[in-house]
N, C-alpha and C positions, 0 to 999 in steps of 0.2 A: 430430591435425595431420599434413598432408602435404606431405613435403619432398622437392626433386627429386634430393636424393643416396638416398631410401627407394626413389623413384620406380625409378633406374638401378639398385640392388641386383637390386630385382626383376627389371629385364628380364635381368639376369647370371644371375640365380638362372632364370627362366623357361626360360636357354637349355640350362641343365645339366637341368632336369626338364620329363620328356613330360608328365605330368601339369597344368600350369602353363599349358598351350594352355585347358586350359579357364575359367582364371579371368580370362585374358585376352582 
């Protein structure tokens, strides 16, 4: 299931790791 507070976690999380460019 996909939720839009899972959604924002990630872009938080994405902005803290380089690595996270690529899943995105």
């Amino acid at each position: 299931m996909y939720t839009t507070t899972n959604h924002v976690a990630r872009l938080n999380f994405c902005e803290d790791t380089p690595n996270s460019n690529m899943e995105n």
